[in-house]
C-alpha positions in Angstrom: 176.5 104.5 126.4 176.0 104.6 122.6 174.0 108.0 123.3 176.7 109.7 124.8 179.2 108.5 122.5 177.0 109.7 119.7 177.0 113.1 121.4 180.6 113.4 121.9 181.5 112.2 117.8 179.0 114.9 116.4 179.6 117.2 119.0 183.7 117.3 118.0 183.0 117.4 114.7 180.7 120.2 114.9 183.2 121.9 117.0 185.4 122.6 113.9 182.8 124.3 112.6 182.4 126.2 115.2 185.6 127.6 115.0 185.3 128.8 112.0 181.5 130.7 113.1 183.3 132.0 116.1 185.8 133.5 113.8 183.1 135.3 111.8 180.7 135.4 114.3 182.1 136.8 117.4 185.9 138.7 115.8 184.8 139.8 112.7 181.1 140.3 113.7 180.0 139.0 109.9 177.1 137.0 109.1 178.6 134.5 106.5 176.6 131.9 104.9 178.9 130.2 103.1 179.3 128.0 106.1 176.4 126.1 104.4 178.4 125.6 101.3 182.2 125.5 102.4 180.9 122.4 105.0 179.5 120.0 102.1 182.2 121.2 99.8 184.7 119.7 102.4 182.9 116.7 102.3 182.2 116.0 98.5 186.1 116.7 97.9 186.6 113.9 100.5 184.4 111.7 99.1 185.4 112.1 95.9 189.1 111.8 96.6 188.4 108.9 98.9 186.7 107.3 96.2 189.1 107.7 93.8 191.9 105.9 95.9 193.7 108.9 97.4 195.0 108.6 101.0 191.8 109.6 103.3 194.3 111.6 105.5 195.3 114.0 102.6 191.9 114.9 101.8 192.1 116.3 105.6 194.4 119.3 104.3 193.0 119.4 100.7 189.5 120.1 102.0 190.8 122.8 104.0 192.7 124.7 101.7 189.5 124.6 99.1 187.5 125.9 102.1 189.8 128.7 102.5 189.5 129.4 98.9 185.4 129.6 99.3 186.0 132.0 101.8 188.1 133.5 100.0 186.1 134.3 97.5 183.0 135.2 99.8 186.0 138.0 101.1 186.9 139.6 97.4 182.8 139.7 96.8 182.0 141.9 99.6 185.6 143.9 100.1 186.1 144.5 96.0 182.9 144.4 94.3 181.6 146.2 97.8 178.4 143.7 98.0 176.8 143.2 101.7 178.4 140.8 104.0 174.9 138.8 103.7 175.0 138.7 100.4 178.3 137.8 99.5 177.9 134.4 101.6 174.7 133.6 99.8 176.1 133.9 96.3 178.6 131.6 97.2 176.9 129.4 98.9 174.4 129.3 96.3 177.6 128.4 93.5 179.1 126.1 96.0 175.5 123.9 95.0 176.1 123.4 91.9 180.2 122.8 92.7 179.6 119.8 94.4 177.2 118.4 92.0 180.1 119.1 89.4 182.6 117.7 91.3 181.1 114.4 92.5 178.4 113.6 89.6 175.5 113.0 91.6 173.6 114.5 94.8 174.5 111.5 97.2 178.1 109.7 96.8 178.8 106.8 99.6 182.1 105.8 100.6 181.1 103.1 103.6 183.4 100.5 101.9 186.4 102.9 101.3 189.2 103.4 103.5 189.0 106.5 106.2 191.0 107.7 109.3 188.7 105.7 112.0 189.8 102.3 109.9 193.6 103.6 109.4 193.8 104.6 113.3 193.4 101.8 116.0 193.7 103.0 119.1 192.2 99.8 120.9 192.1 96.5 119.3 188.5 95.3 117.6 188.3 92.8 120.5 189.0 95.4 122.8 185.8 96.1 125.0 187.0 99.8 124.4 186.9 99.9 120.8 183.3 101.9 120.8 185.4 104.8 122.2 188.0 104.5 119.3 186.6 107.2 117.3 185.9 109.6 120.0 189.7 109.6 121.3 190.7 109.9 117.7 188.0 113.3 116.9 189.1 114.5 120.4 192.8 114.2 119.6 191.8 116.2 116.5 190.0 118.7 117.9 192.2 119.2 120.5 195.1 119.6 118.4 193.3 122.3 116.3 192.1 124.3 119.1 195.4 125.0 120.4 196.7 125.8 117.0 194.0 128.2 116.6 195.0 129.3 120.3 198.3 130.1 118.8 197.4 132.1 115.8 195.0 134.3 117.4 198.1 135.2 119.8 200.3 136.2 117.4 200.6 140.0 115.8 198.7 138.5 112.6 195.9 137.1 115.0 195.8 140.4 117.2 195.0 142.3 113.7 192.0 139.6 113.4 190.3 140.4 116.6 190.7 144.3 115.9 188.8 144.2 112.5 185.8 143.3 114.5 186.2 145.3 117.8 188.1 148.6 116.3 188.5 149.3 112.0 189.8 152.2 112.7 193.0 150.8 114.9 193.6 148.3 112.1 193.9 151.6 109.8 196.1 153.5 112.0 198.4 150.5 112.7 199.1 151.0 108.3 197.4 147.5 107.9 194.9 147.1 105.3 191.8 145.7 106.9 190.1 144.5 103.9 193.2 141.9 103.7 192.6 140.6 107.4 189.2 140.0 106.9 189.8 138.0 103.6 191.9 135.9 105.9 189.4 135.4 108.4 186.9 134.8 106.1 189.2 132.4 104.6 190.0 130.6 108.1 186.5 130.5 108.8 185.7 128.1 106.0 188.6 125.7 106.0 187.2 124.9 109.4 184.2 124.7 108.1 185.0 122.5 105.2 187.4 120.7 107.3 184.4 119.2 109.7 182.9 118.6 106.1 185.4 116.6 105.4 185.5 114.7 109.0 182.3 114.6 108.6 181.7 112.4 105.2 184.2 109.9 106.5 182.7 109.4 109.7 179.3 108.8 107.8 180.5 107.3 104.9 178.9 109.6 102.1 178.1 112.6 101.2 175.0 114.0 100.8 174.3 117.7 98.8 171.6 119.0 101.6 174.3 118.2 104.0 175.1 121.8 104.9 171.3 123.1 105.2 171.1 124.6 108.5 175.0 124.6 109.4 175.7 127.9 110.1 172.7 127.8 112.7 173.7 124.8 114.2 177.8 126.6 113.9 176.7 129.8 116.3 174.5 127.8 118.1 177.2 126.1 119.5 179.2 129.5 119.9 176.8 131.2 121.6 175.9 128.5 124.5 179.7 127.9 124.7 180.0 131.6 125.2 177.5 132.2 127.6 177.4 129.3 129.8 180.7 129.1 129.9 180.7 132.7 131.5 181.6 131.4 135.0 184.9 129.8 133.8 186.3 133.5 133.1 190.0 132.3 132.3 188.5 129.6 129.7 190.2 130.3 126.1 187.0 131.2 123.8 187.9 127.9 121.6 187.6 125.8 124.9 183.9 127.4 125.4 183.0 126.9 121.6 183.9 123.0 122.2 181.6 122.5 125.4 178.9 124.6 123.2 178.8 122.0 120.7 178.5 119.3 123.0 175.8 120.4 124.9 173.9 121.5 122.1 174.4 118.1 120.8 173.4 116.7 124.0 170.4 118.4 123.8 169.6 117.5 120.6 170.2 113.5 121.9 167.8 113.9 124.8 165.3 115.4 122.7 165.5 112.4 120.3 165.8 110.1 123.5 162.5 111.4 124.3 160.4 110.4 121.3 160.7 113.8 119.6 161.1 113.0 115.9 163.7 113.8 114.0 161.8 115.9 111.2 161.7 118.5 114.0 165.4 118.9 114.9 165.5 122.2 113.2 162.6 123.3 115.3 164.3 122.3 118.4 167.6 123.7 117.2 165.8 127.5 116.4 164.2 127.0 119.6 167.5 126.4 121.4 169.1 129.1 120.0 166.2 131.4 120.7 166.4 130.7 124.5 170.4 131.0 124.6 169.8 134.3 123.3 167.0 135.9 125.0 168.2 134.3 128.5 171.5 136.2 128.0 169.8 139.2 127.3 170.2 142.5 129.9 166.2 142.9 130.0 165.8 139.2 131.2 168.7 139.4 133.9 166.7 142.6 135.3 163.4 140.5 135.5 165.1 137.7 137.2 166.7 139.9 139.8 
């Protein structure tokens, strides 16, 4: 029981991050590192703020916003100073280090006696035989309630634009938008959610931690890609609803593994592995050898 509701809490949380690598990922078709340093930057402004007294559900918005503002800045890098997608991420990425030792003072900053919104929210009683499951409804309802606000951007004229930068430049052009603009926002979208499971992230661990991010952007499309692809069979599924169940199976995976005896020094190993047989099973050359 504590497995799977291990699976479920990182698999959520992971999920937000996931909607920001599908954004980049999959619509705008750009390989952005930042990821790595937009998702501890969420959660060493949470940390911070949290330790400083301020209300642990504000920091929700307030890492967001400084997300979007790392993306942001990854956007005017590559679109006005014309430097490679690649590139732009890892420069600020890279700054984003040496931001969050800034910010918090030190490489590791706990917050397990401070207040957070797992303590503030009680959805069944301490005494409650249920109460194990308290945080799970509570990252669900989160989760949930992002995914169909996503949902409702990308459906809307400024949304429609987004998904054209990746699959057509040239219609964005003709339509007398500037694409440059839209995939600022993206880019900017992309890491609030990023930052935002950063921020989710350090309260439902209680610290944060400066390596924290190493690896995220793997583990991000990970997530996107099995959701994608195994989710293939449900065509009416929304794309958000896909990236959700890709981050819980990956996470699942990752569990069993452990379950297993497999240490945890080698999670990355089992994580590039993963990812590895996602991709090459989904390829057109493997489908004609299994046929």
């Amino acid at each position: 029981m504590q497995l799977l509701i291990g699976i479920l809490e990182e698999g959520f949380i992971y999920a937000l991050v996931s909607f920001g690598a599908y954004i980049t990922f999959k619509i705008l078709d750009f390989p952005d590192m930042t990821v790595d340093g937009s998702f501890p930057f969420g959660m060493c402004i949470t940390s911070v703020m949290i330790v400083n007294n301020v209300n642990p559900f504000i920091a929700l918005p307030v890492s967001f916003v400084f997300g979007c503002i790392a993306g942001t800045m990854t956007g005017l890098i590559h679109v006005k100073l014309k430097v490679r997608d690649l590139l732009s991420g890892i420069i600020v990425m890279t700054s984003l280090y040496s931001i969050n030792l800034r910010i918090a003072g030190k490489a590791n900053l706990p917050v397990f006696q401070k207040p957070n919104i797992f303590k503030a929210i009680s959805i069944f009683g301490i005494d409650s035989p249920l109460f194990i499951l308290n945080r799970v409804i509570i990252l669900f309802i989160i989760v949930l309630v992002l995914k169909l606000l996503l949902d409702l951007y990308l459906d809307t004229k400024s949304g429609y634009l987004l998904r054209s930068v990746g699959d057509n430049e040239i219609l964005v052009t003709t339509l007398g938008k500037n694409k440059e603009n839209v995939k600022i926002l993206g880019l900017a979208l992309a890491n609030g959610f990023a930052a935002l499971g950063g921020s989710i992230y350090a309260q439902h661990r209680g610290f944060f931690e400066i390596s924290a991010g190493n690896g995220t952007l793997v583990i991000a499309v990970a997530n996107v890609i099995i959701g994608m692809q195994l989710m293939t069979v449900f065509r009416k599924m929304r794309p958000t609803t896909s990236v959700i169940f890709g981050s819980i199976i990956y996470r699942a995976c990752i569990g069993l593994a452990l379950f297993l005896g497999m240490p945890s020094s080698d999670l990355k190993i089992i994580t590039a592995l993963l990812l590895l047989l996602v991709i090459v099973f989904n390829t057109k050359k493997y489908r004609k050898l299994v046929k």
